[in-house]
N, C-alpha and C positions, 0 to 999 in steps of 0.2 A: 429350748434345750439347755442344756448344762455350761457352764462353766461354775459352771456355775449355774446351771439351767436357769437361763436369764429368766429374769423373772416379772411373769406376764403377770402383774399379780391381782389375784381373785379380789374383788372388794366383796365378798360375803362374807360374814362370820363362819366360826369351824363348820363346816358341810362334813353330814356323818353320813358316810355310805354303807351299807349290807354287802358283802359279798362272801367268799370261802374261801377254806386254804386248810387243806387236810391232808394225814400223811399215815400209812401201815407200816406195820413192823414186820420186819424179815427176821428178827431176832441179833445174836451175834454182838459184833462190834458198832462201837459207834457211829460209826458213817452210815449204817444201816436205814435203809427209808425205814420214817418215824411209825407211831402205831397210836391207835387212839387210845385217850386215858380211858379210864373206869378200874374196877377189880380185877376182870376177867383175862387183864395182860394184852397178849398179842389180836392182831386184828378184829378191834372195836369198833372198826371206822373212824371217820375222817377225823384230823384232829381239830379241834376248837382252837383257834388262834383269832387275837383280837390283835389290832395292830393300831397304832398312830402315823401319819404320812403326810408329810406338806403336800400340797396341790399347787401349778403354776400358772392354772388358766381359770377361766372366770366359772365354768361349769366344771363337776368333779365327774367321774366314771361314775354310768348308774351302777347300783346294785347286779341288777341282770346282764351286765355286761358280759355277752360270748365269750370275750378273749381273758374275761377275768374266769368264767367258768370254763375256761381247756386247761388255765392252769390250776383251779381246785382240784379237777381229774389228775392232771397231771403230776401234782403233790401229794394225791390226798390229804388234801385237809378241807378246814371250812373254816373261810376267814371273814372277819365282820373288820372292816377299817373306817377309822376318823381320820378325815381328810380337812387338813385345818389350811386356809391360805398362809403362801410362803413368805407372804409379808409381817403378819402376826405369829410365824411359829414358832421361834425361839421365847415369846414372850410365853404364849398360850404353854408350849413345853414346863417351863419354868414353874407356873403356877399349879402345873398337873404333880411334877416331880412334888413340889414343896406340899400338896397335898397327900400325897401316898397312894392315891385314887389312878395307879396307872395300865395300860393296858399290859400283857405279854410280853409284846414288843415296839421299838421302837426306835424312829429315825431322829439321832443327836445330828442336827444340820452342823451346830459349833461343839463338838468334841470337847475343845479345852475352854467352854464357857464355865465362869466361876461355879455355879449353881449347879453341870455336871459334874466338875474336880470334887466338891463336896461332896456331893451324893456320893459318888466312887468310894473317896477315904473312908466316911461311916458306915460300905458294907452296903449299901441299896441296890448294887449291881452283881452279879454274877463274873465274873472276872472267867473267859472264853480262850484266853490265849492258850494256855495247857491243852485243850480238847480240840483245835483246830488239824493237830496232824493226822487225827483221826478219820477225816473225811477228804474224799479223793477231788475236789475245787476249792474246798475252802483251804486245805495244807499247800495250794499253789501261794496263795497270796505271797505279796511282798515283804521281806521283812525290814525294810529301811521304811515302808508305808506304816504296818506294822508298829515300827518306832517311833511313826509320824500320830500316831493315834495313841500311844501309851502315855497312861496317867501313873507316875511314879515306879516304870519301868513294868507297868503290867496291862495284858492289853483287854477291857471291859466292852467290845463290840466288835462285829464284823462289819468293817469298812466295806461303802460300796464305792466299785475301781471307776478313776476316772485314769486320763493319761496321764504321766508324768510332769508333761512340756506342751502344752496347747498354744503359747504364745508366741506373735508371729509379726510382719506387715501384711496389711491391706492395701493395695496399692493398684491406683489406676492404670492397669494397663496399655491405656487407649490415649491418655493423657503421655507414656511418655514415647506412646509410636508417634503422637504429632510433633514433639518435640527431637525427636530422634536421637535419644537415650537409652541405656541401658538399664535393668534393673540395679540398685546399687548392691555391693556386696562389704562396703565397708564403711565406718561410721563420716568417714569425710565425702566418702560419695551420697550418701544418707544427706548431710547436711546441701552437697549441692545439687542434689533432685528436689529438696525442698526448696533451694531460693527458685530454681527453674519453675517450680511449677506456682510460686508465687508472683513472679516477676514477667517469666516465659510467653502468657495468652496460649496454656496448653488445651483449653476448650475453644479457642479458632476464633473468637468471639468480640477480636478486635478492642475487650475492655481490660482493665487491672482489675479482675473481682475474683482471684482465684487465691487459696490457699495451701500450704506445703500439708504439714500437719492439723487434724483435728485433734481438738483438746479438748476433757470436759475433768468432773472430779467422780470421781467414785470413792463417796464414802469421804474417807481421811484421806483418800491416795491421789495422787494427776495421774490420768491412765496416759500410758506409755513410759512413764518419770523408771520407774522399777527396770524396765528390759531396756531403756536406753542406757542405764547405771550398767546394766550387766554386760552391755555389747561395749562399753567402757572401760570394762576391767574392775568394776565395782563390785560388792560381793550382793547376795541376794540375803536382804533383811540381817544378816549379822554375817561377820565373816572372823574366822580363826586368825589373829594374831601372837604371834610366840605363845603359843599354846593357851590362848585368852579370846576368851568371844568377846568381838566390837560392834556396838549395834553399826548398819549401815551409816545412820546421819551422822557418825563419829569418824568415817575415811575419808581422806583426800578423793577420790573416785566420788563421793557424792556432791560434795562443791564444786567437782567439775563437772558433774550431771546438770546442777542446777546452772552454772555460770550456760552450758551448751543449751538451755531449755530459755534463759533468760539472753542468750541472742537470737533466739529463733523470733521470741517475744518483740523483742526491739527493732527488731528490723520486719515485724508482721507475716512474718512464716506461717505462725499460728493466729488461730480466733484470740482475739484482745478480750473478750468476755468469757475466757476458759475457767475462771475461778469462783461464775454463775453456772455455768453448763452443767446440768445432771448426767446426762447421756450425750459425751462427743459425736456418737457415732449420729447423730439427726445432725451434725455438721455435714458430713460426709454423703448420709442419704440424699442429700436435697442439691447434692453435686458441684457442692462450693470448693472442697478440701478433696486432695490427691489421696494422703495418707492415714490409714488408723492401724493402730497399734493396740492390740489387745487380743482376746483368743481368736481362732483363727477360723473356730467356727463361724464368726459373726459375716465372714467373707461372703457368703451367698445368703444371708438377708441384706448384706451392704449392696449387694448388687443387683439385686431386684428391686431395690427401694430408689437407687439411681435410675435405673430403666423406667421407671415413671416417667420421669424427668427427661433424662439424655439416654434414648431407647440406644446409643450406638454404645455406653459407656463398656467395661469391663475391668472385671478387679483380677489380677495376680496374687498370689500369696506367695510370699518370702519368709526362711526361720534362718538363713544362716549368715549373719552379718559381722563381720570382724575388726577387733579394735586391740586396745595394746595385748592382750591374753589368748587372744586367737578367737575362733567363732566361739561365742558361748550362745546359751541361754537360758531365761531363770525357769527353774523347776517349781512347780508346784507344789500339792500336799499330796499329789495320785490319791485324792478321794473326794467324794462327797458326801460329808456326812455318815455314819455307821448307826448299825442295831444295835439298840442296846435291850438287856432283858432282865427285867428286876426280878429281885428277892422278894421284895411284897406281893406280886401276881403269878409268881413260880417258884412253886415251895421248895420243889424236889431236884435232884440234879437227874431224874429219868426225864423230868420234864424240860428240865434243860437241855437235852440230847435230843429230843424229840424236835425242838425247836431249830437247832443247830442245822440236825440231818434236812429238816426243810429249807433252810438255807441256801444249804449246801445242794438240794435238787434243783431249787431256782438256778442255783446260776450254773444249770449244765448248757448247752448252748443251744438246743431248743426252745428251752424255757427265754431265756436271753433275746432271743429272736421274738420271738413272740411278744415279748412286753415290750418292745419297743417297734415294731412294724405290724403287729396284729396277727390278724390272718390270714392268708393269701385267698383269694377271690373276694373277700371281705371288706377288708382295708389296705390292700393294695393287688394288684396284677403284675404279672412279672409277661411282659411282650416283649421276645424275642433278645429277653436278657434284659429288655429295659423296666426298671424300676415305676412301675405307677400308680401311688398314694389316692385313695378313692379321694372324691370330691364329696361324699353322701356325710353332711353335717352330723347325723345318725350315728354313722359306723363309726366317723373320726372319734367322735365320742369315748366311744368304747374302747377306746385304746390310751384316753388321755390320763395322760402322767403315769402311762405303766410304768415309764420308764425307773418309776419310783422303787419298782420291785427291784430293780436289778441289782447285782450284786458284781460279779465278775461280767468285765465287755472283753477279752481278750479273746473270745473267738464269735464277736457279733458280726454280721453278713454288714458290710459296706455298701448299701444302695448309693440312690440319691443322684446331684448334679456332679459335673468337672467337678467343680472346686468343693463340693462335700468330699469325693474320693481323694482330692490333692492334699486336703484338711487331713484324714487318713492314714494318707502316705508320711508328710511334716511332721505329724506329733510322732509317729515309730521312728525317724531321724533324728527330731530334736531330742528321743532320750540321750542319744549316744555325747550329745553336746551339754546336757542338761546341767546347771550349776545348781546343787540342795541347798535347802539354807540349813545350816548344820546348828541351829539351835531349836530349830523345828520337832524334834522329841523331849524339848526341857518346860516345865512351869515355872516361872516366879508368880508364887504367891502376891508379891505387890504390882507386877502387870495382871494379873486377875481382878484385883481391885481397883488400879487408878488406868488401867488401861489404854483406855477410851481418852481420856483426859491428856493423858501424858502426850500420846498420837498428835493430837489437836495442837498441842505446841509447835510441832514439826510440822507439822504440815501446815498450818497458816505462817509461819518463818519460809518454810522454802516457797512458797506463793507469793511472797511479801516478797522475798530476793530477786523471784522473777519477774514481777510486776516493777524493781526496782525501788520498794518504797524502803528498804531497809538494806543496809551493806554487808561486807562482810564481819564489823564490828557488831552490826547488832544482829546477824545470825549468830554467831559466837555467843551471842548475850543472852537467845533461845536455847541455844543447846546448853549454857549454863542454869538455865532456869528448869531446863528440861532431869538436870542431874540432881539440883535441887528439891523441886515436888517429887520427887522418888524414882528417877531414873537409875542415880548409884545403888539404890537398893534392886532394882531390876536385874542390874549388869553383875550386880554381888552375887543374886541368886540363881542366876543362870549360868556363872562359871561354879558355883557349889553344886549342880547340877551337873555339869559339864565333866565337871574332876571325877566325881564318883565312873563315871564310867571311863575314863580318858586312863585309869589307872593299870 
């Protein structure tokens, strides 16, 4: 599933599946269900739509998938989709756009990847924001999301809705009944639930082999480093200064993130091998570490990969934790990835509306339903209220990575365990506390290009702080280096970004 719909990821090459997705015309206004092309106008049948779609799992949906044909009915159209693994699909994207050879439509996983912002400028996309108020789901969307996806103030896709705020604790429940503890609700109780349950013997077990925090890296980031900044008082990814965007590794609030992360370090709160670790959360699974920090979905695969283990375990979820600014917590982008719909495979702007209004059918909340739980008697049973996902290898099939279709989830049916429903409940909470990062609708041109690079300074500096091998003189001497190789030109471009609208 998403957070990123973690990513199970396929080792095939792009698997190209057959399926439909067509849509008739009622005539009228553009929100109107779409109509098939040809000469003859209104109702030609279904409309031809080709589409491109990451996949998350090792098999794609077949062709004949039932739950993919209710929704061909249910659009009218007929849609043929390339289903590329989501490990390869920004690259496999990349080499599709640079060729011209694209389908209709299509899922931009990185929105503001260089090789999109280009294609955008020179005109290869259809620019959708103007024609969205038109259609009675898609004129819901967000407009701070909205600005979260705009390339130079204009919006080239329809983003599909994740929540705002998915981030959270994981937290062994059971671990702090034995110790007889409270959940913490603030960052210094935070800290002393961590030495407790490194120090405590809260699995009963008479040894020291327990830990506070799991740690691993993802990507450039230490997962938790971000939401422990922000339950700090730190800002998320850039924060407004006298009316000047400061990247995060530039506040007092993240030195003393790292200084809080490099005693947990030193006194063995955390895994010592965190700056190896790909995936913390196999910390956590295997029942060594009390806490992980990261979306909140992950809480019931954390917990059933414990019960292997320690069948008595049990995970809590927590979002509200408070530090010098009160509870906060960091907001996301509210998306995954958007459609985009080129110039080169859609000539006309009828055909552009054709394609929108199918959009816009998908995410009524039928359709919504359906891509992501199938069909009842199918791929799940609903007894006596209770949610039950078939076990028929078959049927799962047919439903996998619907959820790729989706487009709006604000009125999807909440199945599933406790803690999937508590997950649910947290993220509609944490919008109300959510901190944006308010440089999140700007480009810099020289973060498009040294991007990647620049990160890498930061984040092996603050790894290097925590581990102790560098002080705070030669942090300093990172983040000089960091302004250097074209940080200052980042921060120059992003308040010329900033200004234009701030006027």
């Amino acid at each position: 599933m998403n957070r990123r719909h973690r990513k199970t990821l396929g080792k095939a090459g792009a698997l190209l599946t057959t399926a439909a997705l067509v849509m008739t015309a009622c005539g009228g206004n553009e929100g109107d269900a779409v109509q098939g092309t040809g000469d003859g106008g209104a109702n030609q049948g279904p409309l031809p739509l080709t589409m491109m779609l990451p996949t998350y799992s090792p098999e794609q949906m077949p062709a004949d998938s039932p739950v993919l044909k209710q929704l061909e009915e249910k659009t009218n159209t007929k849609l043929t989709v390339s289903w590329v693994p989501s490990s390869s699909y920004t690259d496999k994207l990349s080499a599709t756009v640079a060729s011209g050879e694209l389908p209709k439509t299509f899922v931009a996983l990185e929105p503001k990847a260089s090789f999109i912002v280009n294609a955008a400028r020179s005109g290869m996309f259809w620019e959708v924001g103007p024609h969205l108020k038109s259609y009675p789901n898609l004129s819901k969307m967000s407009d701070l999301v909205l600005k979260n996806i705009s390339i130079d103030g204009k919006v080239y896709g329809v983003y599909r809705e994740r929540d705002l705020a998915r981030f959270g604790l994981m937290i062994r429940q059971d671990w702090l009944t034995n110790l007889g503890l409270q959940p913490p609700k603030t960052v210094d109780e935070l800290y002393s639930v961590l030495k407790a349950f490194a120090t405590g013997d809260p699995d009963k077990n008479g040894k020291q082999d327990t830990l506070g925090l799991a740690v691993g890296m993802q990507g450039n980031n230490i997962a938790g480093f971000k939401d422990i900044l922000v339950y700090m008082g730190g800002p998320n990814e850039w924060e407004l200064q006298d009316g000047k965007l400061v990247p995060a590794h530039m506040t007092d609030a993240y030195l003393s993130a790292m200084k809080f992360y490099k005693k947990l370090y030193d006194e063995k709160l955390i895994n010592q091998d965190f700056a190896i670790v790909q995936d913390g959360r196999a910390v956590m699974n295997k029942g060594q570490a009390g806490l992980w920090i990261d979306n909140m979905l992950d809480g019931k695969n954390i917990e059933e990969n414990i019960k292997k283990v320690h069948p008595d375990a049990n995970i809590n979820l927590i979002n509200r934790i408070s530090g010098p600014k009160g509870e906060r917590t960091r907001a996301g982008s509210g998306y995954l990835g958007m459609y985009m719909i080129p110039k080169t495979s859609v000539k006309t702007e009828a055909e552009l509306k054709q394609i929108l209004a199918y959009l816009d059918k998908v995410s009524e909340k039928e359709n919504q339903n359906l891509m992501k739980y199938g069909m009842e008697g199918r791929q799940f049973t609903l007894e006596n209220g209770t949610y039950k996902p078939t076990q028929d290898a078959k049927a799962k099939a047919e439903v996998t990575d619907g959820n790729q279709f989706m487009i709006l989830q604000n009125e999807v049916v909440s199945y599933g365990t406790e803690l999937e429903k508590l997950s649910t409940k947290l993220f509609q909470d944490n919008a109300s506390i959510a901190l944006a990062n308010p440089a999140a609708p700007f480009i810099s041109n020289t973060e498009i290009e040294k991007g990647k690079e620049l990160s890498k300074i930061i984040a092996d500096a603050t790894v290097k702080f925590i581990m102790g091998a560098v002080d705070e003189a030669g942090w300093k001497q990172a983040v000089d280096k960091w302004l250097q190789s074209g940080g200052s030109k980042v921060i120059e471009e992003m308040n010329a970004e900033y200004a234009k609208t701030a006027k």
